[in-house]
KEPABA-804506 format. One line per 5 residues: number of its first residue (from 1); for each residue z, y, x of N, C-alpha, C, O, CB. Coordinates in steps of 0.001 Angstrom, whole numbers, padded with zeros to 6 digits. Glycine has a CB too. Example, Ala and Ser with C-alpha at 12.3 -4.5 7.8 and 13.67 -1.06 7.14 Angstrom:
2
1) 007800:-005690:013190:007800:-004500:012300:007800:-003300:013200:008465:-003319:014236:009046:-004473:011308 ~ 007080:-002250:012850:007140:-001060:013670:007870:000030:012900:008039:001138:013409:005725:-000598:014084 .
END
This chain:
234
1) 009990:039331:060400:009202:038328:059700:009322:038528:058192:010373:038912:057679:009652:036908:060095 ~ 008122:038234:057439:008337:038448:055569:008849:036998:055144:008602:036634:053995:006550:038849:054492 ~ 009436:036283:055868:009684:034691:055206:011504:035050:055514:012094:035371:056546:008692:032845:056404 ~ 011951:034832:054197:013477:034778:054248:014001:033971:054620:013487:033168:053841:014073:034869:053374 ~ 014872:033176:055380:015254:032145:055672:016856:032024:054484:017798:032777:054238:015339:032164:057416 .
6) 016456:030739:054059:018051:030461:053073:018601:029365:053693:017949:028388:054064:017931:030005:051248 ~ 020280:029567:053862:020850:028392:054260:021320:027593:052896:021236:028039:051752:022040:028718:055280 ~ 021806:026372:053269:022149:025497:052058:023308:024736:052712:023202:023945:053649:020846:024462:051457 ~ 024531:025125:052020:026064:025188:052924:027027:024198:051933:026554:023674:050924:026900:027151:053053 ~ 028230:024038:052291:029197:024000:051831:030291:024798:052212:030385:025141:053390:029361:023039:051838 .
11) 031202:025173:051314:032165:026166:051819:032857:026080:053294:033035:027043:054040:033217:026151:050860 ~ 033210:024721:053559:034111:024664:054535:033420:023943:055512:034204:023206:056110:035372:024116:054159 ~ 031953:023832:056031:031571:023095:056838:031634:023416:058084:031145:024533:057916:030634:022810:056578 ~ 031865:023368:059423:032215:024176:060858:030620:024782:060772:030226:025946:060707:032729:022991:062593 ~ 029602:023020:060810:028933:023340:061673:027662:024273:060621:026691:024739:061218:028574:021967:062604 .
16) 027771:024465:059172:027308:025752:058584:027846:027181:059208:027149:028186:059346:027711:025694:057123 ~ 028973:027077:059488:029490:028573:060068:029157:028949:061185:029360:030118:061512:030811:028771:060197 ~ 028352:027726:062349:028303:027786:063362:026484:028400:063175:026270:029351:063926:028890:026408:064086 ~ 025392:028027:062410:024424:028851:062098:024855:029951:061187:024401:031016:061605:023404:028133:061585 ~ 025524:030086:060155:026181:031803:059686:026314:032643:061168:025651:033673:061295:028196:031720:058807 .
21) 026724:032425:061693:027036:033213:063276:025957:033476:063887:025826:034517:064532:027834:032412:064388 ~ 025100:032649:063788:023481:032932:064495:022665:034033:063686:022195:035010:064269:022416:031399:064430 ~ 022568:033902:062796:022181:034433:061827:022252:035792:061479:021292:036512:061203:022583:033882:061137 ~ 023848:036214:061516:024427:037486:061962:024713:038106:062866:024839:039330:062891:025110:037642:061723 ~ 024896:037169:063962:024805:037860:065341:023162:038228:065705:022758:038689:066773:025491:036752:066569 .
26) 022540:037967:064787:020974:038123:065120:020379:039156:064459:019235:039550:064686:020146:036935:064778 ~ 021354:039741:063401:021014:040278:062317:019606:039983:061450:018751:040799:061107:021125:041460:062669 ~ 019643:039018:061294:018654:037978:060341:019093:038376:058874:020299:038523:058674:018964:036083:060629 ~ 018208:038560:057843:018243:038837:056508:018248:037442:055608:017115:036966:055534:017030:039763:056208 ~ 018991:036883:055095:019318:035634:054652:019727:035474:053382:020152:036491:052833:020165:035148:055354 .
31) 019716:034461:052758:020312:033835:051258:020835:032360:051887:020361:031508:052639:018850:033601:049744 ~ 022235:032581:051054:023430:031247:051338:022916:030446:050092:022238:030973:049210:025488:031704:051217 ~ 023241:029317:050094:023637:029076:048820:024457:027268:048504:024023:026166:048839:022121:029380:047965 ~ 025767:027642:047733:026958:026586:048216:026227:025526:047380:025389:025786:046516:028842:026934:047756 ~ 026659:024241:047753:026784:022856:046897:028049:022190:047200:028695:022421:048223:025593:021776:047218 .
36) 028332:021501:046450:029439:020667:045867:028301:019083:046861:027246:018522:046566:029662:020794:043424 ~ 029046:018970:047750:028693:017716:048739:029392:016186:048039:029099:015069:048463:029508:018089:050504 ~ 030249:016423:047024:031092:015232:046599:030083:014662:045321:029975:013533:044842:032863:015743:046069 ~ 029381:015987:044981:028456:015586:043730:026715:016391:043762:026049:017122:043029:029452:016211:042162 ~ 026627:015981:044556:025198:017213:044969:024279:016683:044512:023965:015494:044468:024682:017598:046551 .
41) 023434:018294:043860:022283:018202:043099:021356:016703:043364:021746:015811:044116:021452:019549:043477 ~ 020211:016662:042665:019349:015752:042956:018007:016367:044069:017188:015722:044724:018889:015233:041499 ~ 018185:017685:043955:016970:018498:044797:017557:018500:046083:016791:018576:047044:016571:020156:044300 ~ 018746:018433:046273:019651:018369:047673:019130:016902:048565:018639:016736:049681:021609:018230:047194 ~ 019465:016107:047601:019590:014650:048093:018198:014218:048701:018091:013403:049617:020022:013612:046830 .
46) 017187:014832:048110:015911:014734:047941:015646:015174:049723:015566:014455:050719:015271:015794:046538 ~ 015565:016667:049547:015337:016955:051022:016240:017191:052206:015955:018033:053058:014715:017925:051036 ~ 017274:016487:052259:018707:016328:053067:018627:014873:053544:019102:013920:052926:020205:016589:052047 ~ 017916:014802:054811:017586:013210:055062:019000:012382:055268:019149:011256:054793:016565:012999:056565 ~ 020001:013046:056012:021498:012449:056352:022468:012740:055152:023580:012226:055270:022184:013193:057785 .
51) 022200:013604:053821:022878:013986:053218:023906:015403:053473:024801:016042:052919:023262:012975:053067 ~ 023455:015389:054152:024674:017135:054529:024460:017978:055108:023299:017958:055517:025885:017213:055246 ~ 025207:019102:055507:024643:020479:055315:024869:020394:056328:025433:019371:056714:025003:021615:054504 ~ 024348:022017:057758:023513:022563:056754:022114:022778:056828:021673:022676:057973:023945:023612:056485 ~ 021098:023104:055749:019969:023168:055845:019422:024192:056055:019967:025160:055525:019575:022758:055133 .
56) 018129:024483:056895:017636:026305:056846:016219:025716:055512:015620:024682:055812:016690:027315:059212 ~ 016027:026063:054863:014738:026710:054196:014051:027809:054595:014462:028963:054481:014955:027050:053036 ~ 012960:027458:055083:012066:028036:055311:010728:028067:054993:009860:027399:055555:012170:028004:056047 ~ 010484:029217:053661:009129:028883:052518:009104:027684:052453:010033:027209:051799:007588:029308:052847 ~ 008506:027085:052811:008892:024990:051746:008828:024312:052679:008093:023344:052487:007587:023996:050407 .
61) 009584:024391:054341:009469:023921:054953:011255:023180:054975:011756:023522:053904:008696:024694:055828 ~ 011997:022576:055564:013033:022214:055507:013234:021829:057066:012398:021148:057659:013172:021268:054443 ~ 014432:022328:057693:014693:022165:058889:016336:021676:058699:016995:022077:057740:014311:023511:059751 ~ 016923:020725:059777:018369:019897:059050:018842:019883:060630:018092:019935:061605:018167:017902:057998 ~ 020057:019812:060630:020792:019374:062313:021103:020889:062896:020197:021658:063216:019406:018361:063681 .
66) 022387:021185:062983:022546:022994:063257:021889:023129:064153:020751:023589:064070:023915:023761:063633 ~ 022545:022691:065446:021957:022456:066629:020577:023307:066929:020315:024289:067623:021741:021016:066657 ~ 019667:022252:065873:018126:022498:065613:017966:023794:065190:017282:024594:065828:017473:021581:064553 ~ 018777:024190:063738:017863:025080:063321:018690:026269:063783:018418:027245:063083:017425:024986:061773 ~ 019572:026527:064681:019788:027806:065667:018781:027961:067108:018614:028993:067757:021440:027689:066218 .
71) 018224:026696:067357:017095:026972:067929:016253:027346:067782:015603:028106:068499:016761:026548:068222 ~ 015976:026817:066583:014919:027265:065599:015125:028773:065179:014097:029443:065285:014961:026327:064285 ~ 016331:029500:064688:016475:031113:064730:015863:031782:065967:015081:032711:066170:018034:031548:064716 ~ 016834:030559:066997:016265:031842:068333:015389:031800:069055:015208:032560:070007:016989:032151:069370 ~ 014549:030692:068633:012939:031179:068859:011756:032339:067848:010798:033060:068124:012223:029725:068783 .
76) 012472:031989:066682:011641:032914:065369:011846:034165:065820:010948:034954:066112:012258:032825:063663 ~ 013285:034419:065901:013808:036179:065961:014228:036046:067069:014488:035091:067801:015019:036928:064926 ~ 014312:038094:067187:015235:038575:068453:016274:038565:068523:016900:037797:067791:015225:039584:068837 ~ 017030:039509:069542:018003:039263:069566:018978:038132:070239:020004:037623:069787:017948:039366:068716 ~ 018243:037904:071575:018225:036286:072146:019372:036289:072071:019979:037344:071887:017665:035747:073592 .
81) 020033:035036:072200:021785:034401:072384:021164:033458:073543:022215:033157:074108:022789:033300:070670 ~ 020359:032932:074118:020280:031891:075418:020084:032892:076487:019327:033848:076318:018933:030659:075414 ~ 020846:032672:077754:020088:033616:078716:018641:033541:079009:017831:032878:078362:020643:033510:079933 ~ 018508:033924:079543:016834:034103:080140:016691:032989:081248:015755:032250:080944:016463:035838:080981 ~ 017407:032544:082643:017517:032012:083363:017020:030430:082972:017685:029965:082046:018633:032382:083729 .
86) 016241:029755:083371:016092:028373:083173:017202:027540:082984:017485:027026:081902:015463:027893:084129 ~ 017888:027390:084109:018859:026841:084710:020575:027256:083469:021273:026450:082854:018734:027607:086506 ~ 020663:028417:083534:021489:028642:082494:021632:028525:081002:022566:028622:080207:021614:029463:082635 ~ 019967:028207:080912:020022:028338:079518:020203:026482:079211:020674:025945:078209:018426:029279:078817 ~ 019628:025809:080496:020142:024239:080393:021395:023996:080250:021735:023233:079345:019874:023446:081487 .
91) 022264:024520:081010:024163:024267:081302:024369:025449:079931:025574:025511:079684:025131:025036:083549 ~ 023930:025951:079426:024500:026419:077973:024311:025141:076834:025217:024558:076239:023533:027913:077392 ~ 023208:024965:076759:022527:023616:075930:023978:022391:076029:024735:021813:075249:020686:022850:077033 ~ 023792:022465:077157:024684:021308:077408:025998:021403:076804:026266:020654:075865:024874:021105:078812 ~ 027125:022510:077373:028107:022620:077101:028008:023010:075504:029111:023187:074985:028678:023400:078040 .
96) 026931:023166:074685:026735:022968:072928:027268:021989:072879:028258:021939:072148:025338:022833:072131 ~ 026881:020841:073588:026727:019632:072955:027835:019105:073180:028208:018135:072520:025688:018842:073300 ~ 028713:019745:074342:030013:019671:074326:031003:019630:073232:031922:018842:073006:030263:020471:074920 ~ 030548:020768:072558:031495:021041:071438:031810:019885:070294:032869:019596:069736:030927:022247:070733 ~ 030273:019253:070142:030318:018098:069206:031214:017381:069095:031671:017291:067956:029541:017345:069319 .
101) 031883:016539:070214:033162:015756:070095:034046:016443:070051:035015:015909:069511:033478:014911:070968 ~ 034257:017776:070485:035696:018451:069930:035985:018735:068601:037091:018952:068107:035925:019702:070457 ~ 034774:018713:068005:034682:019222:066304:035072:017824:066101:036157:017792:065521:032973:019870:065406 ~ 034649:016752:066332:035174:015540:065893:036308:015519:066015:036903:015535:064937:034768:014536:066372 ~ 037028:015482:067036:038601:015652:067382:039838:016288:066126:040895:015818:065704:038572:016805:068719 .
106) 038724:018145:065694:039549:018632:064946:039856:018161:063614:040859:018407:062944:039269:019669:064927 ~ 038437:017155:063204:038434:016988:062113:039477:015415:061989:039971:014992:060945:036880:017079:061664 ~ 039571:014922:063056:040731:013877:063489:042100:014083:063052:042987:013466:062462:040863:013814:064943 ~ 041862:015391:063681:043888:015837:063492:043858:016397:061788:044818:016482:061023:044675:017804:064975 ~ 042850:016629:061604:043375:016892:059794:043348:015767:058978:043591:015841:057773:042375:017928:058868 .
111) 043021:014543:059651:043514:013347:058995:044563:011999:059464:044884:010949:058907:042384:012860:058713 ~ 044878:012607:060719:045742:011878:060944:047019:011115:060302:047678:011916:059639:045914:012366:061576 ~ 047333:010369:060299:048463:010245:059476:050035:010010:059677:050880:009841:058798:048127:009416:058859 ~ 050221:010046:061229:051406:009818:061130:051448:011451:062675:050485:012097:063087:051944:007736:061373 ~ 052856:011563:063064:052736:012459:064352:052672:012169:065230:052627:013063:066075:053379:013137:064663 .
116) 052610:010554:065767:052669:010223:066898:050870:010153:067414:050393:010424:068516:053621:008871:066911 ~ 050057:009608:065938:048284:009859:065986:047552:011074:065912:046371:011255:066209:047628:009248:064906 ~ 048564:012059:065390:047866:013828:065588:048470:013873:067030:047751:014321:067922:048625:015464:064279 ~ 049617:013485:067302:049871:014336:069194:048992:013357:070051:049073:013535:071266:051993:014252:070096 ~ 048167:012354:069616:047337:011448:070164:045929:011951:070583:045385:011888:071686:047245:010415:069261 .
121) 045378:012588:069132:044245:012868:068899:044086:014395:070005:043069:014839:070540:044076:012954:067186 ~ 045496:014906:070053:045551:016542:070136:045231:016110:071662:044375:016705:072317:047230:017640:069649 ~ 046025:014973:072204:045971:014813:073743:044237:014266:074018:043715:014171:075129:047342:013472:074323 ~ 043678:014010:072909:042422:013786:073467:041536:014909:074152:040920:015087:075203:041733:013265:072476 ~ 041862:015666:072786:040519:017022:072659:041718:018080:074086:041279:019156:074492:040314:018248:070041 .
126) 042402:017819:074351:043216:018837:075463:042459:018277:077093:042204:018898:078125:045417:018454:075397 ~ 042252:016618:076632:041525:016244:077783:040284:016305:078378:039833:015916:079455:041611:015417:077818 ~ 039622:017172:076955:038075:017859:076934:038152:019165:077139:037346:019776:077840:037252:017727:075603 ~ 039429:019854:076357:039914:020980:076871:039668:021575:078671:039208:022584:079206:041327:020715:076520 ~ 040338:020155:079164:040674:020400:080641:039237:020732:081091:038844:021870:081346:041420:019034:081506 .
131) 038688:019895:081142:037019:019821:081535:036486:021261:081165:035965:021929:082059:036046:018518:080534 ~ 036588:021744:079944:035983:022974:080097:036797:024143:080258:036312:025179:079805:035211:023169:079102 ~ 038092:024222:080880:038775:024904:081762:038018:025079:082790:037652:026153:083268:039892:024398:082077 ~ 037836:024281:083054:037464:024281:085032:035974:025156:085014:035614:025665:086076:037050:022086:085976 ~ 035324:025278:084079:033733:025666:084097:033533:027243:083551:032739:028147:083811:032797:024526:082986 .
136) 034649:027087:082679:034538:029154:082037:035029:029915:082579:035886:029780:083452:035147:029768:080737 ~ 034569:030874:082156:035292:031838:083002:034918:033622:082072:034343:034664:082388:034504:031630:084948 ~ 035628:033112:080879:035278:034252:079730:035455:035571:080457:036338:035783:081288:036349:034217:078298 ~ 034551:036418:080073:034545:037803:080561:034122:039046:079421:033842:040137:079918:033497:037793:081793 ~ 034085:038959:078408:035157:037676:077708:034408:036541:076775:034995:035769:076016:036405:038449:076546 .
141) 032592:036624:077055:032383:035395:076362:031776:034008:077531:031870:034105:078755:031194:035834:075071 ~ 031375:033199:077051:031133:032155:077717:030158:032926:079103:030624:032643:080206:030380:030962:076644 ~ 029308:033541:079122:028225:034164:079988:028544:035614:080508:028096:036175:081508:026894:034224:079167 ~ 029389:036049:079617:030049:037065:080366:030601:038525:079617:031763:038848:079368:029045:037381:081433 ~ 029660:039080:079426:029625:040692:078805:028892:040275:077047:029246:040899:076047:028200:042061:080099 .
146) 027899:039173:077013:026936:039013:075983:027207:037516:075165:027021:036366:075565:025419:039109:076706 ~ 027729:038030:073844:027309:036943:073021:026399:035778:073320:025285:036122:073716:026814:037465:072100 ~ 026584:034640:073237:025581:033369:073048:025790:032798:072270:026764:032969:071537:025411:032479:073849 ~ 024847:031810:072141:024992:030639:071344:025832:029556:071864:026086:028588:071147:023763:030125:071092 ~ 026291:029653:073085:027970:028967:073030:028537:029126:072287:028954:028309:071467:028919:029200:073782 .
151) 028811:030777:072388:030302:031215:071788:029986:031007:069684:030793:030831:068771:030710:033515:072485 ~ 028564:031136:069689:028655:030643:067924:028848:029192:068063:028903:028617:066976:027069:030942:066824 ~ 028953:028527:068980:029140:026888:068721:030766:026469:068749:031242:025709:067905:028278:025935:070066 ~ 031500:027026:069761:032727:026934:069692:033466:027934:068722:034376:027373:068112:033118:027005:070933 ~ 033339:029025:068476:033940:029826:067099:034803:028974:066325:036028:028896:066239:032770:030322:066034 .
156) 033617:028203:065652:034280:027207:064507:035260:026262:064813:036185:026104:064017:033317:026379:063894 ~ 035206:025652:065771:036386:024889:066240:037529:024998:066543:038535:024291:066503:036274:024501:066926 ~ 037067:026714:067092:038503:027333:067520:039527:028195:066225:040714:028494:066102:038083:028559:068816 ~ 038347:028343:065468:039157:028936:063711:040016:027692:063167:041229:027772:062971:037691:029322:062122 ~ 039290:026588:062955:039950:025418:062558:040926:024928:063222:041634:024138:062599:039232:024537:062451 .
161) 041276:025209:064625:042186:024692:065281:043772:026251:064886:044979:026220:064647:041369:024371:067171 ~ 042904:027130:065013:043918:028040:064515:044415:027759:063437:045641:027840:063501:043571:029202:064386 ~ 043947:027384:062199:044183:027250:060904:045177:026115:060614:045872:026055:059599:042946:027077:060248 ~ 045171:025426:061386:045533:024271:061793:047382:024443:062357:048369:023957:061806:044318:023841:063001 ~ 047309:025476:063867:048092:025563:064245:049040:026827:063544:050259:026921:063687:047710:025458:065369 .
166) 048157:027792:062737:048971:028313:061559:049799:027659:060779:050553:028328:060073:048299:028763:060750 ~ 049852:026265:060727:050902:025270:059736:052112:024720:060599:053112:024193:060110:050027:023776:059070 ~ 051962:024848:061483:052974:024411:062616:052924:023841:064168:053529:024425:065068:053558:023523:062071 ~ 052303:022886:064349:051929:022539:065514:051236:023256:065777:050516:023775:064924:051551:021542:065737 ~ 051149:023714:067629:050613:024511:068429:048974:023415:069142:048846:022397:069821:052035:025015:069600 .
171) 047993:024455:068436:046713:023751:068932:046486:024077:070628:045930:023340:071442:045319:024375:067959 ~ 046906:024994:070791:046229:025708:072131:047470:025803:073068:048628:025998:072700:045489:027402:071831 ~ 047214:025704:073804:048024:025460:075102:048059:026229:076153:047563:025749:077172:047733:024436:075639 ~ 048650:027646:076234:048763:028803:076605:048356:028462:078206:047293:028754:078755:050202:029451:076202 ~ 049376:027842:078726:049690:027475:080038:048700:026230:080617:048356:026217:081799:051232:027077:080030 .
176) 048383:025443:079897:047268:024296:080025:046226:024936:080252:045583:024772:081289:046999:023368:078863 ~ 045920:025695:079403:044264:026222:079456:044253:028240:079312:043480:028620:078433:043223:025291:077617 ~ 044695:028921:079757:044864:029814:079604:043481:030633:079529:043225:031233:078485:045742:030011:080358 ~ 042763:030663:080392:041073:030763:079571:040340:030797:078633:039555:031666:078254:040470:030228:079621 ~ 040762:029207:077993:040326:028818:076876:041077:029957:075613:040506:030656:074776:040700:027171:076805 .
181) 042409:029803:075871:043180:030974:075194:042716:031804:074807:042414:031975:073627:043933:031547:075707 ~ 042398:033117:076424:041675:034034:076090:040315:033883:075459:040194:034921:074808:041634:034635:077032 ~ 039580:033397:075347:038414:033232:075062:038571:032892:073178:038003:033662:072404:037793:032016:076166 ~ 039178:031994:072774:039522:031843:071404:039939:033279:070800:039619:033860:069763:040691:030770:071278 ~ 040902:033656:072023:041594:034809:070671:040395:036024:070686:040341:036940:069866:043604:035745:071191 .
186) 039439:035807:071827:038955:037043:071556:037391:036938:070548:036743:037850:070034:038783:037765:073104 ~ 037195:035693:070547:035842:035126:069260:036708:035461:068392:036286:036407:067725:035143:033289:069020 ~ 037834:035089:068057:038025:035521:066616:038347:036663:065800:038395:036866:064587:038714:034968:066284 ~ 038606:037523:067102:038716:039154:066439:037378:039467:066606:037276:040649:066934:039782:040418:067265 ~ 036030:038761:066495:035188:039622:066775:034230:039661:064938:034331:038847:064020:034298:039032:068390 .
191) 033547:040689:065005:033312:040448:063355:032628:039591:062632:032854:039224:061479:032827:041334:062829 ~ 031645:039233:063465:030583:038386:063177:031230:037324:062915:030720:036736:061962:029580:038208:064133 ~ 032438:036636:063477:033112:035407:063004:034096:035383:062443:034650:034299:062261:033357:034669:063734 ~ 034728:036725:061915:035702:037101:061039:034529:036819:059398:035042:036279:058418:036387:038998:061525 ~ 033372:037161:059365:032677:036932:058239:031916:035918:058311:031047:035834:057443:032019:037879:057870 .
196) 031971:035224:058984:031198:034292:058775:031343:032495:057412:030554:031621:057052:031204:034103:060281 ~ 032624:032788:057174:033267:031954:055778:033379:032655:055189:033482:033829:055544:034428:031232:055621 ~ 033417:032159:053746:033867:032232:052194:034931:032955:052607:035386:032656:053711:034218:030812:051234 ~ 035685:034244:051714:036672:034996:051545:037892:034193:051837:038744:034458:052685:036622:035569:050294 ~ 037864:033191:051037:038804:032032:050346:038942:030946:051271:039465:029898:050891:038200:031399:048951 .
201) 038437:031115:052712:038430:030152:053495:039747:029232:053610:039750:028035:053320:038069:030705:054621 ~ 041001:030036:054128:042253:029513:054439:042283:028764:053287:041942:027582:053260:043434:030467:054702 ~ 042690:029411:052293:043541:028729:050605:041980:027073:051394:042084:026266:052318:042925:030381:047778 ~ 041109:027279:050629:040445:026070:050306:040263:025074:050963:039752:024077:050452:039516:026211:050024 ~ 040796:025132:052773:041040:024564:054025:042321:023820:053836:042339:022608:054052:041092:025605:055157 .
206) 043408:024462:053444:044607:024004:053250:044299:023307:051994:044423:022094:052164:045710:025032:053249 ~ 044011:023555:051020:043608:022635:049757:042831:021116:050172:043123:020097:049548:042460:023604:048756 ~ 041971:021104:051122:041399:020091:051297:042668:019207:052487:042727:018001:052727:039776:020521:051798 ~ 043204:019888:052821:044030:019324:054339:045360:018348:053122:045876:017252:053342:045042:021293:055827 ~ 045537:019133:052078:046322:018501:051099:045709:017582:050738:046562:016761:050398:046707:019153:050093 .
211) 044289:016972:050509:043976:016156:050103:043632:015190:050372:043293:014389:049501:043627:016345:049739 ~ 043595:014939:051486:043373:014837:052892:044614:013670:052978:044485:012450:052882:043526:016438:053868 ~ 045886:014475:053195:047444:013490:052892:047202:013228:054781:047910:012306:055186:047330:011400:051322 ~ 046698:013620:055424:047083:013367:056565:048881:014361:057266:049526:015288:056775:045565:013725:057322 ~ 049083:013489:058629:050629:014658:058921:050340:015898:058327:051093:016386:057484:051049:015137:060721 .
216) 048908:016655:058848:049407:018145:059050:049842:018861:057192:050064:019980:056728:047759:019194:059999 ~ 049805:018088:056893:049787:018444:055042:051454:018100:054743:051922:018569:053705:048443:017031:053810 ~ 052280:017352:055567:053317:017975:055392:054053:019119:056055:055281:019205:056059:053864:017235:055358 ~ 053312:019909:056560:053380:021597:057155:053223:022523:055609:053782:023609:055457:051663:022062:058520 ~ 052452:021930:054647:052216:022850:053405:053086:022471:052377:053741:021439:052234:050786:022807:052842 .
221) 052938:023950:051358:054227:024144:050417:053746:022868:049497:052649:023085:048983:054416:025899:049476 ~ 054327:021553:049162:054065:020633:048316:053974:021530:046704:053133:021200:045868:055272:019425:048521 ~ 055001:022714:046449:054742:022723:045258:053500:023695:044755:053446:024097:043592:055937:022988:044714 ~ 052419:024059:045845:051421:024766:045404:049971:023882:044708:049035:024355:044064:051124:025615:046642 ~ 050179:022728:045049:049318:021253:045020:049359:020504:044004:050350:020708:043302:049668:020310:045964 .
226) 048795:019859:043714:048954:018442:042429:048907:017534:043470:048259:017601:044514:047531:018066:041014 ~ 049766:016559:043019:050273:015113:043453:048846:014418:044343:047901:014383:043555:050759:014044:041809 ~ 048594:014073:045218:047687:013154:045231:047929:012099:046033:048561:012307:047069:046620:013628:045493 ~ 047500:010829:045733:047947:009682:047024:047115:009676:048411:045956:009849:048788:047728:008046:046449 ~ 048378:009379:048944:048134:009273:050639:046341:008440:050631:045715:007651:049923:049787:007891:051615 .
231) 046143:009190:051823:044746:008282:051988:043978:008971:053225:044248:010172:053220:043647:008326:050445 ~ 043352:008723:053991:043255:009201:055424:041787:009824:055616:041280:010325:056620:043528:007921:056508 ~ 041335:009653:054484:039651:010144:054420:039583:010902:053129:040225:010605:052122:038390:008748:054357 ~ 038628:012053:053263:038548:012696:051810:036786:012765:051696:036251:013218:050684:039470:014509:051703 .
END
């Protein structure tokens, strides 16, 4: 196609990384481009009906909701990520939409505030965990031999939960979900989701998790940080 598609991101958003992945697993020709969500332009606010990212541009059209506009990729371009099958490409849809409350979950445990409400939160998303134990069966991606748009929907959740369990507590549960296991460790050695964030991902993840003042921020070096007060929302 001669129409470029530009995304409109913030550095650390899941569900921007979760269209970055479409995008590149599609090999789609693209322009990023970051905003500051704490203070965003007036041209942002303008065509961002919920306020947040991320957005596809397309020539002066505006498409919002990831969800949407990875549908929206994988109808434009090749390179399908849905199977072909009716039926499969419904129970893929679905288990997307799965992911939604687990991304909620992760973004739970980076504000939790005490350890007894992160091993709370952790026992939630382990209890969604369970549920999609019983249904995968990575080989090694969700469908089998071939990339989907599952596996760009869960990626992000499963980086953040790593990033997460890089500070100390164990996100994943070897023996609980051993599937799920395999399946995480092997999205994330793969390249397309090794590039799919900012260089600077970790540092600026942990910077926000500091600011954040939830438990998992006393896992980080206090003296790399400026002071900030406790507070459970950033």
């Amino acid at each position: 196609m001669n129409i470029k598609p530009k995304l409109v991101s913030f550095k650390l958003c899941p569900f921007v990384q979760k269209a970055v992945i479409v995008l590149r697993q599609k090999n789609i020709d693209y322009d990023i481009e970051y905003i500051d969500l704490a203070d965003p332009a007036d041209w942002f606010v303008k065509i961002s009906p919920f306020g947040k990212v991320p957005l596809l541009l397309w020539d002066k059209e505006v498409i919002f909701e990831s969800n949407v506009i990875n549908e929206f990729l994988e109808e434009a371009f090749p390179n399908k990520l849905h199977p072909s099958d009716l039926i499969k490409r419904a129970k893929n849809r679905s288990w997307i939409e799965f992911s939604g409350p687990c991304m909620t979950h992760s973004f739970e445990l980076s504000i939790a505030e005490t350890k007894e409400n992160f091993g709370d939160v952790l026992e939630v998303l382990n209890q969604r965990f369970d549920q999609l134990e019983e249904i995968i069966n990575p080989q090694p991606y969700f469908n089998g031999t071939e990339f989907s748009m599952v596996d760009a929907s869960y990626a992000p959740l499963f980086h953040r939960l790593h990033c997460l369990g890089e500070l100390g507590p164990a996100m994943f549960d070897s023996a609980r979900h051993p599937k799920i296991t395999q399946w995480k460790n092997h999205l994330l050695q793969q390249e397309v989701v090794k590039n799919s964030t900012v260089s600077n991902f970790t540092e600026l993840y942990r910077e926000l998790l500091w600011k954040r003042q939830g438990y998992i921020s006393s896992f980080l070096d206090s003296s790399l940080y400026s002071p900030v007060e406790r507070k459970s929302h950033y």
